[in-house]
MIDRENVO-612529 format. One record per residue (C-alpha): x, y, z; residue number from 1; residue in one letter. Coordinates in steps of 0.2 Angstrom, whole numbers, padded with zeros to 4 digits, always signed. Layout:
% MIDRENVO-612529
R   east  north     up    i  aa
R      X      Y      Z  NUM   A
...
% end
This chain:
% MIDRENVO-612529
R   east  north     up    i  aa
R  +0115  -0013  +0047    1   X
R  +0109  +0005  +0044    2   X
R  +0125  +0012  +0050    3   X
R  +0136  -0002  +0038    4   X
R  +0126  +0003  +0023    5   X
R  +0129  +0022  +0027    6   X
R  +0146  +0019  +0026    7   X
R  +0157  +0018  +0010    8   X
R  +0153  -0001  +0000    9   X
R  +0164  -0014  +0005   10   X
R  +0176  -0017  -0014   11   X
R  +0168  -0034  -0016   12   X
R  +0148  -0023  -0014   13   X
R  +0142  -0017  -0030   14   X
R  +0135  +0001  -0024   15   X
R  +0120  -0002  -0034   16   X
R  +0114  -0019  -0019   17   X
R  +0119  -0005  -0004   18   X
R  +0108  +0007  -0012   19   X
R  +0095  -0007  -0014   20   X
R  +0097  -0013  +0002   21   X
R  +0098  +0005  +0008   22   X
R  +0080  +0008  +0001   23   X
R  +0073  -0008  +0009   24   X
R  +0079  -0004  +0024   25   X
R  +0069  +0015  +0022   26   X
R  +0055  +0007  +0018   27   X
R  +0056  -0001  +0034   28   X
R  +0058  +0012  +0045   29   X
R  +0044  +0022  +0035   30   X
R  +0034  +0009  +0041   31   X
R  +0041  +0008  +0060   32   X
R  +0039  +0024  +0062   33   X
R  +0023  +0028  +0054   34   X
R  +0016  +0016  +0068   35   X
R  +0025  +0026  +0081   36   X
R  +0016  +0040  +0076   37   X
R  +0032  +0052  +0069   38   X
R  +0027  +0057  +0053   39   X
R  +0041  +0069  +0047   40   X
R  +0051  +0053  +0049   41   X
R  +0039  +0044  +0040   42   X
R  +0041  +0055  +0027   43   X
R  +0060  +0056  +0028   44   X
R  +0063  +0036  +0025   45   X
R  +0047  +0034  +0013   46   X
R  +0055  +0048  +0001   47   X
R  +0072  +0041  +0004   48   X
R  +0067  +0025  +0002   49   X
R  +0058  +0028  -0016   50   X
R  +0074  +0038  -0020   51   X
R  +0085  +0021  -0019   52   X
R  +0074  +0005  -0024   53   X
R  +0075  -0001  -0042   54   X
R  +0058  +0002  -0053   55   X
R  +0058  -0018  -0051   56   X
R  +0057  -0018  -0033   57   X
R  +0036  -0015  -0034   58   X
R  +0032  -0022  -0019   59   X
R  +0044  -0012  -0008   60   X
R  +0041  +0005  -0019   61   X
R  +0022  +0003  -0013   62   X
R  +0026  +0000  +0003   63   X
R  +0037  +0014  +0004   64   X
R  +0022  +0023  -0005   65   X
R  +0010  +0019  +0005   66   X
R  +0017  +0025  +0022   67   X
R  +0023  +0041  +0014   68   X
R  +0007  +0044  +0008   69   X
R  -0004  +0040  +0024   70   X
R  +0009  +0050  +0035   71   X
R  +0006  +0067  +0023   72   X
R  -0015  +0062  +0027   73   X
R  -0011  +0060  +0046   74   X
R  -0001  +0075  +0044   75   X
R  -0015  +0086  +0039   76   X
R  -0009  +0085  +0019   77   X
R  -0024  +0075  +0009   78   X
R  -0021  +0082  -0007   79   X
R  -0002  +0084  -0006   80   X
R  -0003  +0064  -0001   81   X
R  -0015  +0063  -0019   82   X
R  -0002  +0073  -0028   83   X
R  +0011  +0063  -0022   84   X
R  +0002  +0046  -0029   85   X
R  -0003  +0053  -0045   86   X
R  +0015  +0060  -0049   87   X
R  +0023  +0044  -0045   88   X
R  +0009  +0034  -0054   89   X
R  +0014  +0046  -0069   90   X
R  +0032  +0045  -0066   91   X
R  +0033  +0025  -0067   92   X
R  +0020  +0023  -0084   93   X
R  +0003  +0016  -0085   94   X
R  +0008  +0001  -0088   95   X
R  +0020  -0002  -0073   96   X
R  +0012  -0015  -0059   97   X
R  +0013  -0002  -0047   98   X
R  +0002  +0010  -0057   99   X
R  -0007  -0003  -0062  100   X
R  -0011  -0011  -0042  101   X
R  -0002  -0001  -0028  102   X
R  -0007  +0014  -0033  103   X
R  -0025  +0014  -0032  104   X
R  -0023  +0001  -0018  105   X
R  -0012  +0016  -0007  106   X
R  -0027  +0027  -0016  107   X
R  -0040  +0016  -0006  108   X
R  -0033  +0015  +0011  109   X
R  -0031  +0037  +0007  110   X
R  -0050  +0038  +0004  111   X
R  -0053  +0023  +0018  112   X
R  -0045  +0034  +0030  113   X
R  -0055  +0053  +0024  114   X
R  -0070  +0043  +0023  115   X
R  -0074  +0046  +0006  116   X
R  -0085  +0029  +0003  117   X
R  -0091  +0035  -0014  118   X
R  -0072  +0036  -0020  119   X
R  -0066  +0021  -0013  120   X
R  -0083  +0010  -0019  121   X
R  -0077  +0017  -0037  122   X
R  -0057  +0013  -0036  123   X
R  -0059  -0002  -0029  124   X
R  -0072  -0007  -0039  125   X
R  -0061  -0004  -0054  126   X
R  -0048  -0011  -0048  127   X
R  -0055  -0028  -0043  128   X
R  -0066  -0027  -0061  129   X
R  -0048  -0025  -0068  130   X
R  -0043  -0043  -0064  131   X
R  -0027  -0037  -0061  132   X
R  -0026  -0040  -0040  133   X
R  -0029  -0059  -0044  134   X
R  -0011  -0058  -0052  135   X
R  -0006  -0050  -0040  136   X
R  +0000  -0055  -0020  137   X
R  -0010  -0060  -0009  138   X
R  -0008  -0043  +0003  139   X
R  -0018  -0033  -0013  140   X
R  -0031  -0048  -0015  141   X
R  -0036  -0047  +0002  142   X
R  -0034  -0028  +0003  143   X
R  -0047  -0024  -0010  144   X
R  -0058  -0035  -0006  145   X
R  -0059  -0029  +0012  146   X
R  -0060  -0011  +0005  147   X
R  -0075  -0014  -0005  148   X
R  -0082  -0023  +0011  149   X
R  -0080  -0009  +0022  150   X
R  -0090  +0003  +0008  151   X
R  -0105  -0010  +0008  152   X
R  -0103  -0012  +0028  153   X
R  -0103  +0007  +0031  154   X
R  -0119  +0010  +0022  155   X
R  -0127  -0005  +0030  156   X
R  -0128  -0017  +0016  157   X
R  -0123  -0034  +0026  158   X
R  -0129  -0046  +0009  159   X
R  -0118  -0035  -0002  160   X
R  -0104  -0038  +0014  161   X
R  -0105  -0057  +0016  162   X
R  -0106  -0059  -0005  163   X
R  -0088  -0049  -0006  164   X
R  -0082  -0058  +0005  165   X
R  -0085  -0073  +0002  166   X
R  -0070  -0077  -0011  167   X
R  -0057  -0070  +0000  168   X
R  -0062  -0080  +0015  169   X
R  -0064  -0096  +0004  170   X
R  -0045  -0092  -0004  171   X
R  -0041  -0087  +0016  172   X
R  -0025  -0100  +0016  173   X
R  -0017  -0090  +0002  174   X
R  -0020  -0073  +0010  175   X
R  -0010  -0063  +0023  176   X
R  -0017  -0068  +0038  177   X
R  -0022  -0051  +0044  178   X
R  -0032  -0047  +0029  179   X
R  -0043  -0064  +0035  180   X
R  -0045  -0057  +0053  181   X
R  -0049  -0041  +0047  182   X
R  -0061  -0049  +0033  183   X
R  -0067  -0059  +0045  184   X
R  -0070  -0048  +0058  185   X
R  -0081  -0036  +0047  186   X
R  -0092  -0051  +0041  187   X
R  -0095  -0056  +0060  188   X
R  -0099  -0038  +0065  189   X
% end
């Protein structure tokens, strides 16, 4: 598909839908091979991949986003993964979705991943005060709540734990099934 979409549209294929499907497909491969462990690739298709998609096409921008991002981390780059976030925050407007939600959720699993529980207790926080991730899918729902579980479980407050919790796993048939295990998993640990 990859190697079609390289080639020259088809006269009947607006470019604007290859570019489009060029981008989902980068933001695929960002996400294959940031779980294979090659970042520079990771980097490569998430760039591309933010290049091609629409503003419209939130979810896969953030997608793309967020594998970018947590590849330039893996690689040693934390604050070139934060400058990354804040200019593409910036370059969308405050009022975009993807400002609004992915962001601070590809913020989170940044500060989940350094460690940085005082940061991501407040960006969560805010972001679940917001009310804006129950508009939201379910991936972000489940996200942010698992987030703010971990701060609580990490500085061993198991009540705060189990009251987070407890409205993701009762919503758990509208959530991405990992985010229940994970959620799940924490509450039982």
């Amino acid at each position: 598909l990859l190697t079609m979409l390289q080639g020259e549209p088809a006269p009947q294929t607006p470019a604007h839908n290859c570019a489009r499907l060029t981008g989902e497909v980068d933001a695929l491969l960002s996400f294959l091979y940031h779980w294979r462990g090659d970042a520079a690739a990771t980097i490569e298709h998430g760039h591309r991949a933010l290049q091609l998609l629409p503003p419209e096409d939130s979810y896969m921008r953030s997608f793309a986003l967020l594998m970018l991002t947590a590849s330039c981390q893996a690689n040693g780059d934390l604050p070139g993964a934060y400058a990354l976030l804040d200019a593409y925050a910036n370059a969308v407007g405050p009022t975009a979705p993807i400002a609004q939600v992915h962001v601070p959720i590809c913020r989170g699993f940044l500060q989940s991943i350094a460690g940085d529980l005082r940061a991501l207790h407040e960006s969560i926080g805010q972001l679940l005060a917001s009310g804006k991730v129950n508009t939201t899918g379910t991936d972000i729902y489940g996200l942010a709540h698992y987030f703010q579980a971990t701060v609580h479980y990490y500085q061993n407050d198991l009540p705060a734990v189990a009251l987070v919790l407890a409205e993701p796993l009762a919503r758990r048939y509208r959530l991405v099934p990992r985010h229940v295990i994970q959620c799940a998993y924490l509450l039982a640990l």
